[in-house]
TORNULO-143108 format. One record per residue (C-alpha): residue number from 1; residue in one letter; x, y, z. Coordinates in pm, 1 decimal. Layout:
<rs>
<r NUM, A, <X, Y, Z>>
...
</rs>
This chain:
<rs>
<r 1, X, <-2383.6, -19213.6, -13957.2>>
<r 2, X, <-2024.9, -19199.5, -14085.1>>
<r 3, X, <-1999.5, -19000.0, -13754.8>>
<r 4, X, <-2109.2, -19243.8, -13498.2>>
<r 5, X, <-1889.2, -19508.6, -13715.7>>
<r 6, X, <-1573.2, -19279.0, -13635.0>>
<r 7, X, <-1674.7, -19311.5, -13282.5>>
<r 8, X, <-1685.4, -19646.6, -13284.7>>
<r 9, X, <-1325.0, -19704.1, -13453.9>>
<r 10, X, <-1211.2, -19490.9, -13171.3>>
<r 11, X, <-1388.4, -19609.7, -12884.1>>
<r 12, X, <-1257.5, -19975.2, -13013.8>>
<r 13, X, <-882.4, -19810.7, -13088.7>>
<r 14, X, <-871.0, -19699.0, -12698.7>>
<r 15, X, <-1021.9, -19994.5, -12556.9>>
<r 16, X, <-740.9, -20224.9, -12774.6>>
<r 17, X, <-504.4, -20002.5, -12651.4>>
<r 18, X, <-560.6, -20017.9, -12279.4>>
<r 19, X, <-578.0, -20408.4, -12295.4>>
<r 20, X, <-254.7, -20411.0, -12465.4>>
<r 21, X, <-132.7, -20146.8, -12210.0>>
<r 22, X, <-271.6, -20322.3, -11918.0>>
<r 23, X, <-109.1, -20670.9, -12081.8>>
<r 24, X, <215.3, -20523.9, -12097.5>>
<r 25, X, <186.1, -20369.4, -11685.7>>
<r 26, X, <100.8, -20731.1, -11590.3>>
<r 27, X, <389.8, -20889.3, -11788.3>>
<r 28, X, <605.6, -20645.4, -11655.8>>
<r 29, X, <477.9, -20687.0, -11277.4>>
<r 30, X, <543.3, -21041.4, -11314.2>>
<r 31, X, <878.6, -20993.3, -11426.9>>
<r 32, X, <1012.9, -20775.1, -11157.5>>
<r 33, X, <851.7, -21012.7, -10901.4>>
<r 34, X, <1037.4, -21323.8, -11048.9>>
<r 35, X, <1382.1, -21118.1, -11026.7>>
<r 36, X, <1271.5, -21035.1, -10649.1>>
<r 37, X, <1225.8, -21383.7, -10586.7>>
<r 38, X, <1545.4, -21449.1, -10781.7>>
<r 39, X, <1742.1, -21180.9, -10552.1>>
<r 40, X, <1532.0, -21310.4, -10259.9>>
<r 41, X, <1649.5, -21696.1, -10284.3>>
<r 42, X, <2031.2, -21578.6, -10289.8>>
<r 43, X, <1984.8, -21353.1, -9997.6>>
<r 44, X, <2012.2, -20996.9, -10162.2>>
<r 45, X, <1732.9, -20863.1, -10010.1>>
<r 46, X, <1797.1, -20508.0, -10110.5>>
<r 47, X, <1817.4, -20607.5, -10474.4>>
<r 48, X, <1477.7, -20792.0, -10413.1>>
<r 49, X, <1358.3, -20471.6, -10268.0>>
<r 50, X, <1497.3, -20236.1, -10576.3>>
<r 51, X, <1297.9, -20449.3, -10808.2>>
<r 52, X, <927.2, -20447.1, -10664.2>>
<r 53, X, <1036.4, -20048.6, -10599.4>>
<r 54, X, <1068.0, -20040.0, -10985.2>>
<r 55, X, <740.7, -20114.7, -11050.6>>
<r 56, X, <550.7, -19988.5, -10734.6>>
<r 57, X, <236.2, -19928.0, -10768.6>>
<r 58, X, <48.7, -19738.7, -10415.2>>
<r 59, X, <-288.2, -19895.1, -10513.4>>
<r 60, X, <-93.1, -20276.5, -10542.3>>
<r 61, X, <-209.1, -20464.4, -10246.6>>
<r 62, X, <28.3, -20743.3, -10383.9>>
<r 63, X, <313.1, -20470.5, -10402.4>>
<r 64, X, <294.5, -20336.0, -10065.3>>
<r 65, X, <266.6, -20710.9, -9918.4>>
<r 66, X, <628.2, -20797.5, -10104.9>>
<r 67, X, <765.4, -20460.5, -9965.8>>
<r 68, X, <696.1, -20530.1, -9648.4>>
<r 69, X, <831.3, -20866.1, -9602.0>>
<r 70, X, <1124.7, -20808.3, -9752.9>>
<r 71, X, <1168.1, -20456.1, -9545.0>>
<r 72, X, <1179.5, -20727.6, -9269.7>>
<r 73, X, <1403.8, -20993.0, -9403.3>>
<r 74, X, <1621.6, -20660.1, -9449.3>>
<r 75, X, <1530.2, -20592.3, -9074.9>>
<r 76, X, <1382.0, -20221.1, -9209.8>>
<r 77, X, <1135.3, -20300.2, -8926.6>>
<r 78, X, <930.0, -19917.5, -8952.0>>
<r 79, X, <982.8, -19980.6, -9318.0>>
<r 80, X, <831.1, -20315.2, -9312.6>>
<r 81, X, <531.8, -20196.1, -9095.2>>
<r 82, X, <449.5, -19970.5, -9287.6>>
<r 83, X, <371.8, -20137.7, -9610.5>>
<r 84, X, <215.2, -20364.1, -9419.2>>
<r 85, X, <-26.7, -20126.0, -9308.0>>
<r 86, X, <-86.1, -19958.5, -9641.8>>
<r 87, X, <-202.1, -20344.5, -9755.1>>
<r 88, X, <-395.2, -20363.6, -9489.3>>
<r 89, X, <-544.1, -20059.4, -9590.7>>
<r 90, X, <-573.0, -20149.0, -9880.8>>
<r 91, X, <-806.1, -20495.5, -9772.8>>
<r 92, X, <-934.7, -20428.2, -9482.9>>
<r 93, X, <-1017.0, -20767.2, -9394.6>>
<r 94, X, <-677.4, -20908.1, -9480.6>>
<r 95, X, <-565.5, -21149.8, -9222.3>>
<r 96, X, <-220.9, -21198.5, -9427.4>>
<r 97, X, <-166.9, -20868.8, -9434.5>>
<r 98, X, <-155.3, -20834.1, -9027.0>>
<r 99, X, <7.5, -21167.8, -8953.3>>
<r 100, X, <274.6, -21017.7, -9167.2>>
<r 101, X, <249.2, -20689.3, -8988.5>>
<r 102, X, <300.8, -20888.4, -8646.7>>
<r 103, X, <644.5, -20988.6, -8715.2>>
<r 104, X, <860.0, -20678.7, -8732.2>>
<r 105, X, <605.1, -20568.4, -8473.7>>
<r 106, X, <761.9, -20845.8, -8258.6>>
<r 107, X, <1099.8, -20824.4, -8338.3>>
<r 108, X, <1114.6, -20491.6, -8306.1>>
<r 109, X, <956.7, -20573.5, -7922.7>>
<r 110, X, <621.6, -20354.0, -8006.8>>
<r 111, X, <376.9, -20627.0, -7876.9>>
<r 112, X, <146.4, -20363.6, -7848.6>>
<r 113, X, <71.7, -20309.4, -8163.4>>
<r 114, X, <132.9, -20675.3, -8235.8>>
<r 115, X, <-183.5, -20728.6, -7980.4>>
<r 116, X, <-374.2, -20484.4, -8120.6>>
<r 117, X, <-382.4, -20689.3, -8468.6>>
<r 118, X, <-432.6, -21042.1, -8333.3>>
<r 119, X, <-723.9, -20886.3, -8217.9>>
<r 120, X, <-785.0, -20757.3, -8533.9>>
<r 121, X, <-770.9, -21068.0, -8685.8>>
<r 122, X, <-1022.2, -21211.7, -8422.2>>
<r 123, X, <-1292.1, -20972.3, -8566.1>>
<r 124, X, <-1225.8, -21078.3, -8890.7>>
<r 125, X, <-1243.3, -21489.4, -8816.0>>
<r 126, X, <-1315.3, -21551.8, -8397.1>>
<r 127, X, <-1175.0, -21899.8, -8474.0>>
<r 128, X, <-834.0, -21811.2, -8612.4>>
<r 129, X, <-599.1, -22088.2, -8405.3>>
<r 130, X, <-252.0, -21811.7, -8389.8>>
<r 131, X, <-459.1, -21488.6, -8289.2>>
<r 132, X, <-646.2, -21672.9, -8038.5>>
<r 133, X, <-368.8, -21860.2, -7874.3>>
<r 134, X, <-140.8, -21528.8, -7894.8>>
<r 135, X, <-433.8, -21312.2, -7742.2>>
<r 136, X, <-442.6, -21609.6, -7434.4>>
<r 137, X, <-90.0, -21579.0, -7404.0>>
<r 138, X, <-76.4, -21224.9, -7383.0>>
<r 139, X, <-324.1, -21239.7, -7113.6>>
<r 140, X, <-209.4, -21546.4, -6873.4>>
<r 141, X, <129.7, -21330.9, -6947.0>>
<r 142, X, <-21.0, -21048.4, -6704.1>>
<r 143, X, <-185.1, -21267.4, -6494.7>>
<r 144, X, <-577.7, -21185.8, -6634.1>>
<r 145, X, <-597.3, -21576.5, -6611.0>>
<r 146, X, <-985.2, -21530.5, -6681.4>>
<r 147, X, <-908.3, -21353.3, -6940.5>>
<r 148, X, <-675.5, -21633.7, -7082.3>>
<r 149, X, <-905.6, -21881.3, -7055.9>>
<r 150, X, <-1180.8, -21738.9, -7282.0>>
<r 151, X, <-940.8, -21802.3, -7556.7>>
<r 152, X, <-735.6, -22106.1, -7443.6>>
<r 153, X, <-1067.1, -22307.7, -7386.8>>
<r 154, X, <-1222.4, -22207.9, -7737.7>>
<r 155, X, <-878.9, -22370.4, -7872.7>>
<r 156, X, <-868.5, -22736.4, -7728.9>>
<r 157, X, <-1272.7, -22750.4, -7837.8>>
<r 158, X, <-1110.2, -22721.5, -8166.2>>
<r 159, X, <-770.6, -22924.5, -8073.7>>
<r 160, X, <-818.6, -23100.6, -7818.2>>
<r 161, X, <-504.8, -23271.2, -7846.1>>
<r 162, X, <-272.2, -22996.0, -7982.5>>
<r 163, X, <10.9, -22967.1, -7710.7>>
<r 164, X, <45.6, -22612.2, -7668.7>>
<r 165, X, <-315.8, -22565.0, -7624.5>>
<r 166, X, <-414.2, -22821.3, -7348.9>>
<r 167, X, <-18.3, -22717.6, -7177.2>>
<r 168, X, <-135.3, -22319.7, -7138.2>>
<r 169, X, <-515.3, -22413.5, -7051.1>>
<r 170, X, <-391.8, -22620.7, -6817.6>>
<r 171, X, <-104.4, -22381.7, -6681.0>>
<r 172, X, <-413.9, -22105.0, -6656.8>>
<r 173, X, <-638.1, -22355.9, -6444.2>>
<r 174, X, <-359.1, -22399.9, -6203.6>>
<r 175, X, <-306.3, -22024.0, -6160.0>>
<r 176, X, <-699.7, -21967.3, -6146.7>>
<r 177, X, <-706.6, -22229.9, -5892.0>>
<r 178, X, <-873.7, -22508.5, -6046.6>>
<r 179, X, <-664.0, -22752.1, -5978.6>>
<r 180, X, <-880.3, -23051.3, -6100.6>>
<r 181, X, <-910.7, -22927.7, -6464.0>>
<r 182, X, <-564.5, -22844.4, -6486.1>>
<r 183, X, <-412.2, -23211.5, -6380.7>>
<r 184, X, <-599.8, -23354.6, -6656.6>>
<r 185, X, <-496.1, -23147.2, -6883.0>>
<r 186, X, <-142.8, -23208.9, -6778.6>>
<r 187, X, <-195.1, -23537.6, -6856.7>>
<r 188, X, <-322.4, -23521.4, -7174.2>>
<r 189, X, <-44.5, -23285.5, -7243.9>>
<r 190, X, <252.3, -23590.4, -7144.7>>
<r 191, X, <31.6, -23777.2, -7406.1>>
<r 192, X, <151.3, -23590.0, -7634.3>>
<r 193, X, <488.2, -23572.3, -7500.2>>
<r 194, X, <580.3, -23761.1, -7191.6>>
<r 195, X, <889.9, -23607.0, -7156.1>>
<r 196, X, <777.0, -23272.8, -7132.5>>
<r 197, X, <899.1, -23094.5, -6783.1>>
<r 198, X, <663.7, -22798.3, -6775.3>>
<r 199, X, <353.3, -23036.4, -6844.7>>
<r 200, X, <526.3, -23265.6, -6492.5>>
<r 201, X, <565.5, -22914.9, -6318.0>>
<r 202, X, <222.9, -22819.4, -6336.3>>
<r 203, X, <101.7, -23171.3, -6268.1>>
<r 204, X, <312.6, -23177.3, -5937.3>>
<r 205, X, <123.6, -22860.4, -5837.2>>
<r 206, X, <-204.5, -22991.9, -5855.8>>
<r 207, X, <-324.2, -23070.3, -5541.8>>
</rs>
């Protein structure tokens, strides 16, 4: 008996210490992230950087996410990709994780790999508004105007009067040849902004 009572003080000794332990790792966590944002708001990015670096943790999902927008604001652009990835990685079906990705991806002119995770992201939700329109863009970009249209029609179910939606569904009618479809969507899109001279372009082409 006075054994199993021993084991009991200790089994209740280690699991007091790792909640204090674990306590202490979160207060600590929280503290270097307020001096990133801190460092962050002034513009010293590498500061900000130095002070998730301090308390980097591989496994941190949140971690990696911080390093790798800041490794962009820095314009570390590899750097930035990369703990990107390792979040993604770490959630596999984080769509944060590979929007963020997507910029340094862009501005380093990989579009490539920025393609590769809108589509991604379209596995993960087939209704996401950015991946879809991106995906249509990147196909009405190399002409695969059938292609385009899968994904600019799906939008303007959903928005039927969001402006860049009806404009590049109604730009990829044109250049499929469907020239009735297209001039109403050219006027819808002057609706929205009767000024606009690509919407009065495409309308002028309609024939």
């Amino acid at each position: 008996m006075e054994t199993l009572n021993k084991k009991i003080i200790m089994t209740m000794v280690l699991l007091v210490s790792t909640i204090f332990s674990q306590a202490q790792t979160a207060e600590t966590m929280q503290s270097a992230f307020l001096n990133s944002y801190v460092n962050e708001s002034k513009a010293n990015y590498s500061a900000a950087i130095t002070d998730i670096e301090k308390v980097y943790q591989t496994e941190s999902y949140e971690s990696n996410l911080r390093l790798g927008w800041l490794n962009f604001k820095s314009k570390k652009y590899a750097e930035s990709m990369s703990y990107y990835q390792k979040a993604i990685n770490l959630r596999k079906f984080s769509v944060e994780a590979r929007l963020g990705f997507i910029a340094p991806s862009d501005a380093s002119k990989q579009f490539d790999k920025s393609f590769q995770k809108y589509l991604e992201i379209l596995e993960i939700d087939p209704y996401h508004k950015t991946a879809n329109y991106w995906v249509g863009v990147s196909y009405y970009t190399i002409k695969k105007y059938d292609l385009a249209q899968k994904y600019f029609q799906l939008l303007v179910n959903m928005y039927p009067f969001d402006y860049d939606c009806i404009h590049m569904l109604g730009w990829t009618y044109l250049n499929s040849g469907n020239f009735n479809d297209a001039k109403v969507l050219f006027q819808k899109a002057l609706l929205y902004n009767p000024s606009d001279a690509s919407s009065k372009e495409g309308l002028s082409k309609c024939k």
